[in-house]
C-alpha positions as CSV (number, residue, x, y, z in Angstrom):
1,X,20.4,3.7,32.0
2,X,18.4,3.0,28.9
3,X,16.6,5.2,26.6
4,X,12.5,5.4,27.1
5,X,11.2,2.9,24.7
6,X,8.3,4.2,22.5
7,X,4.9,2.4,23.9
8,X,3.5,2.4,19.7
9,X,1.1,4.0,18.1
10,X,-1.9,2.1,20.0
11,X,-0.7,3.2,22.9
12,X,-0.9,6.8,22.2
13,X,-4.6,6.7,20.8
14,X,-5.6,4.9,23.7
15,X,-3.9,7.3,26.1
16,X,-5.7,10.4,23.7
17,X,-9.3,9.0,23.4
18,X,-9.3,7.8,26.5
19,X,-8.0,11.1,28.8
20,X,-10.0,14.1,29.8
21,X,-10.3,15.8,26.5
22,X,-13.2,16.5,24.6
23,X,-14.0,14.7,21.6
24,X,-14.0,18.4,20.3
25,X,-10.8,19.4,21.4
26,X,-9.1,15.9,20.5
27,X,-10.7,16.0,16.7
28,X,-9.1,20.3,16.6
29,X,-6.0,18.8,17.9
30,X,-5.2,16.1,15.7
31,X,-7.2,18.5,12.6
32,X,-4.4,20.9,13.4
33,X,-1.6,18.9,13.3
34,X,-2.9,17.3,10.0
35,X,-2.9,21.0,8.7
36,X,0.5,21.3,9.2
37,X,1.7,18.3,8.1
38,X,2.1,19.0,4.1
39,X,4.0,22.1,4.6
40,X,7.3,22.0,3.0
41,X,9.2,22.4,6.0
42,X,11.0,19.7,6.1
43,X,11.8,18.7,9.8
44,X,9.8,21.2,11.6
45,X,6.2,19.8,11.6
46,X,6.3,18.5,14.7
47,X,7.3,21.7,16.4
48,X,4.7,24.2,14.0
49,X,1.9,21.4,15.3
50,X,3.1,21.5,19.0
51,X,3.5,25.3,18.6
52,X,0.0,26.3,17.0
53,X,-1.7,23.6,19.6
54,X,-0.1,25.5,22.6
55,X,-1.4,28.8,21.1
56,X,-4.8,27.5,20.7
57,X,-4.7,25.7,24.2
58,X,-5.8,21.8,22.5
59,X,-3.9,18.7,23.1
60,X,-0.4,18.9,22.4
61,X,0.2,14.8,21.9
62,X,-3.0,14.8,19.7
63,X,-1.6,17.6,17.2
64,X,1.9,15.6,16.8
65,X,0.3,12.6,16.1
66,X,-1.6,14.4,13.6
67,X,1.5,16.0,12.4
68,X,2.9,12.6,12.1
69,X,0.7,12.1,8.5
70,X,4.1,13.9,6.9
71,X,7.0,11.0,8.1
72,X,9.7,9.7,5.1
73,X,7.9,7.7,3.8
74,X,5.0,10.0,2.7
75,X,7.0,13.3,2.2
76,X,8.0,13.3,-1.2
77,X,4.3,12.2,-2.1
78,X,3.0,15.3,0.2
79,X,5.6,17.8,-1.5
80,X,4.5,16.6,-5.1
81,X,0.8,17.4,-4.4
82,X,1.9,20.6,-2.9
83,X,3.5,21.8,-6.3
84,X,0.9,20.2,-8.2
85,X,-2.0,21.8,-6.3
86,X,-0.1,24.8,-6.0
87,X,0.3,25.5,-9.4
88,X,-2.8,24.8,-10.4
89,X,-4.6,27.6,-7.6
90,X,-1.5,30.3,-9.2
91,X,-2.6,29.0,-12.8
92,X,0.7,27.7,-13.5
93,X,1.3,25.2,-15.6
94,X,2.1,21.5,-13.3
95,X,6.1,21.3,-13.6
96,X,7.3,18.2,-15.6
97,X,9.3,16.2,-13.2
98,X,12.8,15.6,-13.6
99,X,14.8,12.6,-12.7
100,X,14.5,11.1,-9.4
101,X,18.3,13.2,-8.4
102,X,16.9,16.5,-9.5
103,X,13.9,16.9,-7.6
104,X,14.9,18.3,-4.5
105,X,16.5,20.8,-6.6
106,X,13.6,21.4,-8.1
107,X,11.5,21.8,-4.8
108,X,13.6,25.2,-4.2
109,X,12.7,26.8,-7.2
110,X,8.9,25.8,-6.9
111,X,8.7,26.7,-3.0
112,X,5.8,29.7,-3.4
113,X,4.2,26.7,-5.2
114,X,4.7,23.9,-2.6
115,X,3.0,26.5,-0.3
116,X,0.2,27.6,-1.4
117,X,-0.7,23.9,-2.2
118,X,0.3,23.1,1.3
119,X,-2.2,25.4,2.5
120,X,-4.7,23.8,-0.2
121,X,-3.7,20.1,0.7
122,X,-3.4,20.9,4.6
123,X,-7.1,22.2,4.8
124,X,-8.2,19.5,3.2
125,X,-6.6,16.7,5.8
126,X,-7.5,18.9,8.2
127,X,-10.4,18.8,7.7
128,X,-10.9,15.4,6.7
129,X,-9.3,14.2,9.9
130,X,-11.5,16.6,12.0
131,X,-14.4,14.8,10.4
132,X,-13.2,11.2,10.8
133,X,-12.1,11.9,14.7
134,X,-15.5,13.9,15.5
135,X,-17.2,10.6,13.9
136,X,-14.6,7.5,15.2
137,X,-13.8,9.0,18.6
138,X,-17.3,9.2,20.5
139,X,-17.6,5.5,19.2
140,X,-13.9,4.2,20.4
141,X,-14.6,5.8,23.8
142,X,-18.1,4.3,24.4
143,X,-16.8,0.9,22.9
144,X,-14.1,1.0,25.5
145,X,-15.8,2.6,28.6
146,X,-18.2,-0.2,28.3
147,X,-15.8,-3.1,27.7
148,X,-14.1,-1.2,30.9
149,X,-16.9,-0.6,32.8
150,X,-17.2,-2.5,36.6
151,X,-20.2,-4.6,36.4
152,X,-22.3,-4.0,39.7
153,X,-20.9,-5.2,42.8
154,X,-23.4,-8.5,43.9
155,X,-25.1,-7.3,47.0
156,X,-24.8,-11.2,48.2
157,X,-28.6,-11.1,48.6
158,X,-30.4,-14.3,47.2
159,X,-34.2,-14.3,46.3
């Protein structure tokens, strides 16, 4: 038996925009999971989006894929702004970084800092993704319900 096969990310906004859903409740989902997504906990994103969007009863899928802004390849990027924002709100001087071996290190010792720019940084994508879904979404759906749209039956009359 083989493995599901992942359908890709167009796929899965398709599926989102176009299910039951509010536009609301979509743009608070994927806002949530956005949120979530710089927090310094590496590996558990996915689960703290799912989590928070089952507490707040919105769209489970839409908050992972919100989540998903946090991935390998921009982790290191998210945790550096963390530090960086976070020491700047505690009026901490930005740490100098160290060679590229030392700075995972260096994220253990500069955690309370990587936090409370998480919560800075995550507020922000939140609600910059909020914005950007509440705008795009209403327009993707009535693109597509029209394009989808039956056009009326021919009553086979002639004039």
């Amino acid at each position: 038996m083989r493995p599901p096969r992942w359908p890709g990310w167009r796929t899965v906004i398709s599926e989102l925009a176009g299910s039951g859903g509010s536009d609301r409740d979509l743009a608070l989902a994927l806002a949530l999971g956005a949120f979530v997504a710089p927090t310094p906990v590496l590996g558990l994103h996915t689960w703290m989006a799912i989590g928070l969007a089952f507490l707040l009863r919105v769209n489970r899928l839409a908050a992972f894929a919100g989540s998903n802004l946090a991935n390998p390849f921009t982790m290191a990027p998210l945790v550096w702004l963390d530090i960086e924002i976070g020491a700047r709100l505690l009026g901490r001087a930005a740490p100098q970084w160290p060679g590229r071996g030392e700075v995972w290190a260096s994220v253990g010792r500069l955690y309370w800092e990587a936090w409370i720019g998480a919560l800075a940084l995550g507020i922000g994508l939140g609600l910059a993704v909020w914005a950007a879904a509440r705008l795009l979404l209403p327009r993707w759906r009535a693109r597509h319900q029209s394009a989808s749209a039956p056009s009326a039956p021919d009553s086979g009359e002639t004039s």
